[in-house]
Residue frames as qw, qx, qy, qz and C-alpha x, y, z in Angstrom:
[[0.247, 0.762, -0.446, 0.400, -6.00, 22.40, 6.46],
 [0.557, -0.564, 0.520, -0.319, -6.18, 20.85, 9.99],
 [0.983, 0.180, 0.033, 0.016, -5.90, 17.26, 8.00],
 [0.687, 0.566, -0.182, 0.418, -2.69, 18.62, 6.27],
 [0.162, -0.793, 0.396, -0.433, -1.19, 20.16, 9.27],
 [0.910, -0.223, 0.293, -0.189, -1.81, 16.93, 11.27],
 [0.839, 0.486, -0.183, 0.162, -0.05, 15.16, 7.62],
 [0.514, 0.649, -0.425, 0.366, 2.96, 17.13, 7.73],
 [0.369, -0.656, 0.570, -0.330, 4.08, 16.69, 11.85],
 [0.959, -0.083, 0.271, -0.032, 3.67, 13.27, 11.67],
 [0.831, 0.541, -0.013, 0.129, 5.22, 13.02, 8.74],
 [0.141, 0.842, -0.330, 0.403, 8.33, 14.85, 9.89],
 [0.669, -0.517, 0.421, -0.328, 8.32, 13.13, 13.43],
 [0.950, 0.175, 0.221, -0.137, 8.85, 10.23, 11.28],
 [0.531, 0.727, -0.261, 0.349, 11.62, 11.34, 9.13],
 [0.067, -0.812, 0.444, -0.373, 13.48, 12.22, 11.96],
 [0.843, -0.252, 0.396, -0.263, 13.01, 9.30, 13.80],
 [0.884, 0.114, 0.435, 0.126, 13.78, 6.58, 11.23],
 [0.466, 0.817, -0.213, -0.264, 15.57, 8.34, 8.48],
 [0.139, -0.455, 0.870, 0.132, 19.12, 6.39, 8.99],
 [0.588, 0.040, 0.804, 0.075, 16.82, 3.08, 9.15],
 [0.602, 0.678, 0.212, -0.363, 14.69, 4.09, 5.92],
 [0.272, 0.784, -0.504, -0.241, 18.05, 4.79, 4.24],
 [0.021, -0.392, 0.913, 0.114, 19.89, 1.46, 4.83],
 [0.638, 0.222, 0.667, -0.315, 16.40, -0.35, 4.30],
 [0.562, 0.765, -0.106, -0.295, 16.64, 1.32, 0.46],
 [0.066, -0.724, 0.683, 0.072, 20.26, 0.17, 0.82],
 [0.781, -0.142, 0.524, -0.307, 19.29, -3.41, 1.06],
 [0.171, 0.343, -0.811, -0.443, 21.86, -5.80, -1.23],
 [0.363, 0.184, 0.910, 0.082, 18.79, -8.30, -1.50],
 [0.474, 0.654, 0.335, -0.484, 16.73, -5.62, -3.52],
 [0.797, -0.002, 0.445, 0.408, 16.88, -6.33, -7.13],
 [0.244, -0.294, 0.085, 0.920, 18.59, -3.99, -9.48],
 [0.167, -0.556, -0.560, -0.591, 15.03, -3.82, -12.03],
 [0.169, -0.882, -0.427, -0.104, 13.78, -2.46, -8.71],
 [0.500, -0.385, -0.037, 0.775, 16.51, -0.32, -7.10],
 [0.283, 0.164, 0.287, 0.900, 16.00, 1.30, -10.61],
 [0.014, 0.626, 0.434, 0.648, 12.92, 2.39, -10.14],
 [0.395, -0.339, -0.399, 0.755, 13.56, 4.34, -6.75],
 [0.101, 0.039, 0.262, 0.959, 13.15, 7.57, -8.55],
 [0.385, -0.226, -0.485, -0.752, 9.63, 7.14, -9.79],
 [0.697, -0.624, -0.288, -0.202, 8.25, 5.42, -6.06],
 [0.249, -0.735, 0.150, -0.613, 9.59, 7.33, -3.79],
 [0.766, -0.340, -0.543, -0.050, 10.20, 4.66, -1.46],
 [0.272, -0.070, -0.463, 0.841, 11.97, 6.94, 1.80],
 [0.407, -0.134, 0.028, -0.903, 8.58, 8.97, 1.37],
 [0.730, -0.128, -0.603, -0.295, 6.47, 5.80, 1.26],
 [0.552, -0.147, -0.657, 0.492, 7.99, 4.32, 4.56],
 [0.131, -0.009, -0.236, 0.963, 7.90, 7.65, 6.37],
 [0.522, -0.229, -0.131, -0.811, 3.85, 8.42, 5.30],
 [0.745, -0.247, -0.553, -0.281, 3.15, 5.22, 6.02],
 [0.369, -0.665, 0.544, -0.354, 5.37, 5.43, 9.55],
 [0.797, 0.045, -0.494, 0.345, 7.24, 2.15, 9.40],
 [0.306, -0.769, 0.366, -0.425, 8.50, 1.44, 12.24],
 [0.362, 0.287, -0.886, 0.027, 10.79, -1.11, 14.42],
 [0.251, 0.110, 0.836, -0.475, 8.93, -3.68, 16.07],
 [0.404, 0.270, -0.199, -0.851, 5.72, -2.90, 13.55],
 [0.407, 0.266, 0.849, 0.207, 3.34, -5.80, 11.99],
 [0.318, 0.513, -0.191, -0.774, 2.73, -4.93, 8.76],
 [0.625, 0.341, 0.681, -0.170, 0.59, -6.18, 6.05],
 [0.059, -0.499, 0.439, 0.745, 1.30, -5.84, 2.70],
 [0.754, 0.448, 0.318, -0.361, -1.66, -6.67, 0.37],
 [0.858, 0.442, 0.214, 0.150, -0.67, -8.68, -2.99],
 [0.413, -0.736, 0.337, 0.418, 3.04, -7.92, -2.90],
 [0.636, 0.722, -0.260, -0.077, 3.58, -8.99, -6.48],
 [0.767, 0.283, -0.331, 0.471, 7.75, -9.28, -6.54],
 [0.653, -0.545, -0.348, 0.393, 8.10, -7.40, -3.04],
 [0.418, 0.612, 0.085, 0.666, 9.05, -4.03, -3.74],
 [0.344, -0.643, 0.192, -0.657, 7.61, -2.50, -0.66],
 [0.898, -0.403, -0.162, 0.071, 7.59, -6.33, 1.46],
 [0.586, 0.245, -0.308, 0.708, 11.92, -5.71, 1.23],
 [0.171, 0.454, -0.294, 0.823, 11.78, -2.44, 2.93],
 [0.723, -0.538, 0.043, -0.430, 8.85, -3.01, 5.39],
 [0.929, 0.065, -0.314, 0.183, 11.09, -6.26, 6.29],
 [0.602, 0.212, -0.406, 0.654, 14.12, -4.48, 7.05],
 [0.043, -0.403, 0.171, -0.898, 12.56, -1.71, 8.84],
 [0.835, -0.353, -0.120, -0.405, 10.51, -3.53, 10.96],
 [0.009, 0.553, -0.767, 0.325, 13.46, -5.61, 12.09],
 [0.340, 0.029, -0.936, 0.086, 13.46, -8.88, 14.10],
 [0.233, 0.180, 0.707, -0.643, 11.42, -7.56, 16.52],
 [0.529, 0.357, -0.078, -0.766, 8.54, -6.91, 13.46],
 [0.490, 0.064, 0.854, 0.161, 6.83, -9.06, 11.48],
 [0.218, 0.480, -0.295, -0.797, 5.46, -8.38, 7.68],
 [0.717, 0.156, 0.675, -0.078, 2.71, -10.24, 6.26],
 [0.043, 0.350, -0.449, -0.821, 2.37, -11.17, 2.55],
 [0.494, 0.205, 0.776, -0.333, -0.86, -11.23, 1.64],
 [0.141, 0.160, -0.755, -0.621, -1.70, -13.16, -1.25],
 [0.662, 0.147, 0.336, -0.654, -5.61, -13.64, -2.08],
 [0.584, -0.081, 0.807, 0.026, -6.73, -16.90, -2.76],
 [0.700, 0.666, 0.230, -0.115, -7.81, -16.17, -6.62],
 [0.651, 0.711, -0.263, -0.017, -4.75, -15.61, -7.75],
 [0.658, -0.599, 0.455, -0.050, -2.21, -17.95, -5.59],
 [0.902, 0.332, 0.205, 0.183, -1.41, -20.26, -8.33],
 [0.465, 0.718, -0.094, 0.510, 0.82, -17.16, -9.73],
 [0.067, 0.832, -0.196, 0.515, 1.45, -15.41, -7.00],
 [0.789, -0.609, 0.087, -0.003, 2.47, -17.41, -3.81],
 [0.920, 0.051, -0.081, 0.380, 5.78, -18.80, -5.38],
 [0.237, 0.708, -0.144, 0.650, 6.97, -14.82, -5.70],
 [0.552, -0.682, 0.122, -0.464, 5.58, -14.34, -1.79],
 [0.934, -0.301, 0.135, 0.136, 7.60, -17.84, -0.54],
 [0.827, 0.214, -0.061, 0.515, 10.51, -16.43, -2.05],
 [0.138, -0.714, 0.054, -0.684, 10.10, -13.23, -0.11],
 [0.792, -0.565, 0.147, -0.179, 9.71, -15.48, 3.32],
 [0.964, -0.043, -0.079, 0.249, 12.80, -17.56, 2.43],
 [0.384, 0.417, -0.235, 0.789, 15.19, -14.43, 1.58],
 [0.171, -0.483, 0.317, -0.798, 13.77, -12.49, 5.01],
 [0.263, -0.176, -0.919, 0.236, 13.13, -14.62, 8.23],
 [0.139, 0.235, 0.754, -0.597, 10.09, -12.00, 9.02],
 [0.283, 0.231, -0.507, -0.781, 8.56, -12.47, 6.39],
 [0.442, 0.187, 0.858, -0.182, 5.27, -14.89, 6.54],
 [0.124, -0.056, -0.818, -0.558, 3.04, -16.07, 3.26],
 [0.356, 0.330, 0.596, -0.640, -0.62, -15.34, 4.65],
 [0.009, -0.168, -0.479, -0.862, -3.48, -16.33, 2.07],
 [0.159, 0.442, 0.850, -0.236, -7.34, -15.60, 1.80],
 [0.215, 0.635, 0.550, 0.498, -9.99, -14.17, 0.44],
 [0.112, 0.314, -0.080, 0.939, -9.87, -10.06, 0.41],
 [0.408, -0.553, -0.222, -0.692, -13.29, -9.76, 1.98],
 [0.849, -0.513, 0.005, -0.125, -12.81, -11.89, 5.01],
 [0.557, 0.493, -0.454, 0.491, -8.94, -11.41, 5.72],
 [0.743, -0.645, -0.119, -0.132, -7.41, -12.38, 8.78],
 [0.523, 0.480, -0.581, 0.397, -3.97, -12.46, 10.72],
 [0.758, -0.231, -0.571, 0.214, -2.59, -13.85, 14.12],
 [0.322, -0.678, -0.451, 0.484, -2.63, -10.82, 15.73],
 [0.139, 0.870, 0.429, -0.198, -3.25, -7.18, 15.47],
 [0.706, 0.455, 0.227, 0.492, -1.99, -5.16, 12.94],
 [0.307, -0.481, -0.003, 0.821, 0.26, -1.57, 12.80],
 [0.330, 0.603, -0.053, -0.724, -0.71, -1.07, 9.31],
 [0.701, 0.331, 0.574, 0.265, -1.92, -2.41, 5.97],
 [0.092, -0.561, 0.464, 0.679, -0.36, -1.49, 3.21],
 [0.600, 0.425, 0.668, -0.118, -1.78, -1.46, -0.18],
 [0.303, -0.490, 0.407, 0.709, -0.13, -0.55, -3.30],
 [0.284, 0.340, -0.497, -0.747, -1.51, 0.04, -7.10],
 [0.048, -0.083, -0.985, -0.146, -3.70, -2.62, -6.25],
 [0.141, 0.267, 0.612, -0.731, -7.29, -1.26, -4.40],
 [0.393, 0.407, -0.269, -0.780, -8.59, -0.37, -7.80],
 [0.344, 0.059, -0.878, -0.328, -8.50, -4.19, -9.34],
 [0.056, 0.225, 0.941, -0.245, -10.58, -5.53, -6.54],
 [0.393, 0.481, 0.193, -0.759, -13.31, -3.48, -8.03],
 [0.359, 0.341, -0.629, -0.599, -13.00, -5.14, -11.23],
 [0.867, -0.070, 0.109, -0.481, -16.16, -8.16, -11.07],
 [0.779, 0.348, -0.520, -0.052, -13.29, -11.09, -11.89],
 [0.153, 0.250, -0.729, 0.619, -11.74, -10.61, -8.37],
 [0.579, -0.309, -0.753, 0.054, -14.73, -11.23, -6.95],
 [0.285, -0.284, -0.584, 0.705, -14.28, -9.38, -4.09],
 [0.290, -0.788, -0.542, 0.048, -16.83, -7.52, -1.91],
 [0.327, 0.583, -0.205, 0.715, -14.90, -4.18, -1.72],
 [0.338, -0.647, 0.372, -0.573, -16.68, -2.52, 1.82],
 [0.934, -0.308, -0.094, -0.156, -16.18, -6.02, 3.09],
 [0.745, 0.239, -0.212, 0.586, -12.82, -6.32, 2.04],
 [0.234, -0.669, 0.150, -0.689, -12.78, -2.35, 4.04],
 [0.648, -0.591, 0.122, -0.464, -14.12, -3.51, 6.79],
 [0.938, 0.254, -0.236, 0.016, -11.63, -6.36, 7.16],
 [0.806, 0.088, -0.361, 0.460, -9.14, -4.48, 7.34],
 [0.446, -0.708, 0.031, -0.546, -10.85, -1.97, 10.00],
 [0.825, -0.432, -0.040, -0.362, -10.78, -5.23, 12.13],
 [0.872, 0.095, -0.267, 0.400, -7.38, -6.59, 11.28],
 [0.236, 0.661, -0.213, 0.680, -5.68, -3.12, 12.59],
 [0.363, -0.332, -0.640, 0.590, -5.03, -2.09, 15.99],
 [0.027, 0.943, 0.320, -0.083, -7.05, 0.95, 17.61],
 [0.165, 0.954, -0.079, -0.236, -5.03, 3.77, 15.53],
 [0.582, 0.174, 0.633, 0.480, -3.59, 0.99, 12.98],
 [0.277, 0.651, -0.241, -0.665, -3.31, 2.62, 9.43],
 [0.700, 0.405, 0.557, 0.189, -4.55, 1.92, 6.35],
 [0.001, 0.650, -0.360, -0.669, -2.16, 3.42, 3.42],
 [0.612, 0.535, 0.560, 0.159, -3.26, 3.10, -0.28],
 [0.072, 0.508, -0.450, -0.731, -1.66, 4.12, -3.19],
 [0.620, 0.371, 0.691, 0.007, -3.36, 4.01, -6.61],
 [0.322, 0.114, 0.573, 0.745, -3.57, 5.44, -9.93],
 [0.232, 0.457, 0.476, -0.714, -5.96, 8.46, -10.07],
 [0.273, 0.654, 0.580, 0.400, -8.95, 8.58, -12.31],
 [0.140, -0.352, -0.179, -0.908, -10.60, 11.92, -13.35],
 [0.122, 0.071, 0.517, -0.844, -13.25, 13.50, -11.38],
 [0.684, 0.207, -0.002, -0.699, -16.52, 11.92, -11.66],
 [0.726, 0.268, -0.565, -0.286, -15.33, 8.49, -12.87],
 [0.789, -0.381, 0.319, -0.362, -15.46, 6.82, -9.59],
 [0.390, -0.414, 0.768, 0.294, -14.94, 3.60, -10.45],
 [0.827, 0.530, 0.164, -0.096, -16.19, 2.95, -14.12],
 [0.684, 0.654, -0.322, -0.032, -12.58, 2.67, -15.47],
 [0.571, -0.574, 0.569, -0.139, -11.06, 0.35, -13.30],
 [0.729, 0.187, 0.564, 0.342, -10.83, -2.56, -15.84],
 [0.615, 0.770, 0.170, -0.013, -10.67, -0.11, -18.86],
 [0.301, 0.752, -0.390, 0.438, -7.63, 2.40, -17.91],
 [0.721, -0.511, -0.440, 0.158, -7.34, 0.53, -14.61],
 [0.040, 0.424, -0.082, 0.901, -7.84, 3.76, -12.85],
 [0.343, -0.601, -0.682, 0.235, -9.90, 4.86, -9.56],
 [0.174, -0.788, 0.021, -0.590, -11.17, 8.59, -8.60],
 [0.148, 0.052, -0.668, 0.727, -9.66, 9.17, -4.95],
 [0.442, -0.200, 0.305, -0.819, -12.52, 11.38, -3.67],
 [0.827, -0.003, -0.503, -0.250, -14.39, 7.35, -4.61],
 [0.726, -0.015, -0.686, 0.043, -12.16, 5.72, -2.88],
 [0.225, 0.193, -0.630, 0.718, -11.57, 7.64, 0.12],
 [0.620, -0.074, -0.249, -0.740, -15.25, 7.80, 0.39],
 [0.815, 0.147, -0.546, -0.130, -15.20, 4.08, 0.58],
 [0.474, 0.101, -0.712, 0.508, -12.84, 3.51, 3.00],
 [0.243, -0.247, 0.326, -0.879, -14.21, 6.44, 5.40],
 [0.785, -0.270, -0.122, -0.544, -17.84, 4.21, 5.23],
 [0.746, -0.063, -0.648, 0.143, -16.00, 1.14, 7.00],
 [0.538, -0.802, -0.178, 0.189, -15.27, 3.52, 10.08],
 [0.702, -0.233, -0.114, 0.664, -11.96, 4.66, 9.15],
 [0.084, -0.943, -0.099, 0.305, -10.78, 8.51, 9.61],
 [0.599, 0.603, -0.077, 0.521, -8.39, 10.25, 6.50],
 [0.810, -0.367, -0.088, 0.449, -5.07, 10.86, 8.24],
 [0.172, -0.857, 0.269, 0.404, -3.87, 12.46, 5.38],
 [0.812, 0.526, 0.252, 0.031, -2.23, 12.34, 1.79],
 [0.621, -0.223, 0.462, 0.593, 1.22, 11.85, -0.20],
 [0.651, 0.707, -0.078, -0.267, 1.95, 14.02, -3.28],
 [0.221, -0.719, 0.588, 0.296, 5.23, 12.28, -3.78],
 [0.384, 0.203, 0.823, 0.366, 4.28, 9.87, -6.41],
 [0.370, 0.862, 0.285, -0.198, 1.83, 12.73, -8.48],
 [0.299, -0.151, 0.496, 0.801, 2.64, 13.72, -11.79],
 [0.486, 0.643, 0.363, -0.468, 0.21, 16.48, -12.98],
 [0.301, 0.537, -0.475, -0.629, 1.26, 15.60, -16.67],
 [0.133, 0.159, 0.971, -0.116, -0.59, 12.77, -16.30],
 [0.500, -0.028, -0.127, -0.856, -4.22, 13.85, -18.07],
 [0.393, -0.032, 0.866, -0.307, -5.39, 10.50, -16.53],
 [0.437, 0.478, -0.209, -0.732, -6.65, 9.55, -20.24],
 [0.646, 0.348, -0.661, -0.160, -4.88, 6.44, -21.25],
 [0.942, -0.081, -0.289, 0.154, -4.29, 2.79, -19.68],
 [0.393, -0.813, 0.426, 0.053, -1.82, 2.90, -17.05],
 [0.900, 0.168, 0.340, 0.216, -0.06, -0.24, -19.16],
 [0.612, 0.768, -0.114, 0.149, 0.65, 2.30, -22.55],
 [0.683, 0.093, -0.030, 0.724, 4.30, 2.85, -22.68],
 [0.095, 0.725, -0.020, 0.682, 3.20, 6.85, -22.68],
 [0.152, -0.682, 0.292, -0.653, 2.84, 6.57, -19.03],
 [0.886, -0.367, -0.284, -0.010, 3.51, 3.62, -17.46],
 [0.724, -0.085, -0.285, 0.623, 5.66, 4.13, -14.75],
 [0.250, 0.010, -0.065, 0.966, 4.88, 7.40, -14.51],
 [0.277, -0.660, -0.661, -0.226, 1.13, 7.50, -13.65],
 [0.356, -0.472, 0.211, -0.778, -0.56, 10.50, -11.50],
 [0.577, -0.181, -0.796, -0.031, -1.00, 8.80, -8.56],
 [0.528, -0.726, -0.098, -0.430, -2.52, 9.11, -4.92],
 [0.534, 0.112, -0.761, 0.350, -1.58, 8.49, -1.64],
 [0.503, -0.630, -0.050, -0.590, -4.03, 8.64, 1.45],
 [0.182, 0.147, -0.872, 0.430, -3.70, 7.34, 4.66],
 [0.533, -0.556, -0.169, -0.615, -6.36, 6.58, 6.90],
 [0.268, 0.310, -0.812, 0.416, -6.44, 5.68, 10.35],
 [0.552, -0.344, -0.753, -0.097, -8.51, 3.17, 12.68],
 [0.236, -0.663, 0.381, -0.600, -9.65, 5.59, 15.96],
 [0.877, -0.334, -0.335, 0.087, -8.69, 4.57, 19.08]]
């Protein structure tokens, strides 16, 4: 309870604080309308708010994909902020051209790659951000070293930097054995995980959960894509 008590002032403190920016950051005429639409289903004024954007902020934004969450960290962060997109060096080929067209449409926008386990940036971070993605690097094609890839970004943060991760929840017990199948993850796994790099749970989002989700099928099917049960934890670097 003292976790969730802790959750909800912040969380509020936040709201109050930024709400106008949060609103005209959603507002943004460079977001496109395929994402605008999906507003509804990610939450993205809750998102900002758990995660405490803020102006002036350096934020990291693991494999941004088409920039759904780089746009709004961008605006809300402002000129004084800066907002990396990091794109890991196994899949650049695809994914840099999406991430250089994210730096060209927002001037604080920068194109950071490397490899997940030994990530770096030019100076200390406010928060990484990590979106439906935490689950793949478990899968043995990425390669990646997962409590390295943790501990990374322990080191990239400032002392009481945040680390915010949304993912698709598995069932209970299935850690991670269906990360490539239903490309799922068990929370209590991953928060687990994180916690062993040093970091301390902050605190957790239902605002993307959808308990008619029986976390059964592929997050892909058509029955529930887009509409996955999903987590949302924070954790935060002491200091």
């Amino acid at each position: 309870m003292v976790v969730v008590d802790r959750q909800d002032v912040t969380v509020t403190h936040s709201r109050i604080s930024h709400d106008g920016l949060y609103a005209a950051a959603i507002a943004d005429p460079l977001r496109p309308a395929e994402e605008v639409a999906r507003d509804p289903l990610r939450a993205p004024a809750a998102m900002l708010a758990f995660a405490e954007i803020a102006p002036g902020d350096r934020v990291a934004d693991i494999r941004p994909g088409a920039g759904y969450f780089t746009r709004l960290f961008a605006r809300t962060v402002g000129d004084t902020g800066k907002v990396y997109a990091f794109v890991p060096n196994r899949t650049m080929a695809r994914e840099n051209a999406p991430a250089d067209a994210l730096a060209g449409a927002y001037a604080n926008v920068v194109r950071v790659n490397g490899d997940l386990d030994t990530m770096a940036f030019d100076q200390p971070l406010d928060v990484v951000f990590m979106s439906q993605e935490y689950h793949d690097f478990h899968i043995p094609g990425f390669g990646v070293d997962v409590a390295a890839m943790n501990r990374a970004v322990f080191a990239a943060l400032k002392p009481g930097g945040l680390f915010v991760v949304i993912d698709h929840a598995g069932r209970p017990g299935t850690t991670n054995t269906e990360v490539q199948t239903l490309h799922r993850i068990e929370g209590a796994f991953l928060k687990a995980e994180v916690e062993a790099a040093g970091f301390v749970f902050d605190g957790e989002s239902d605002a993307v959960a959808n308990p008619a989700d029986d976390r059964t099928i592929n997050v892909f099917d058509e029955a529930i894509r887009g509409r996955t049960d999903q987590f949302v934890y924070r954790f935060r670097k002491p200091g």
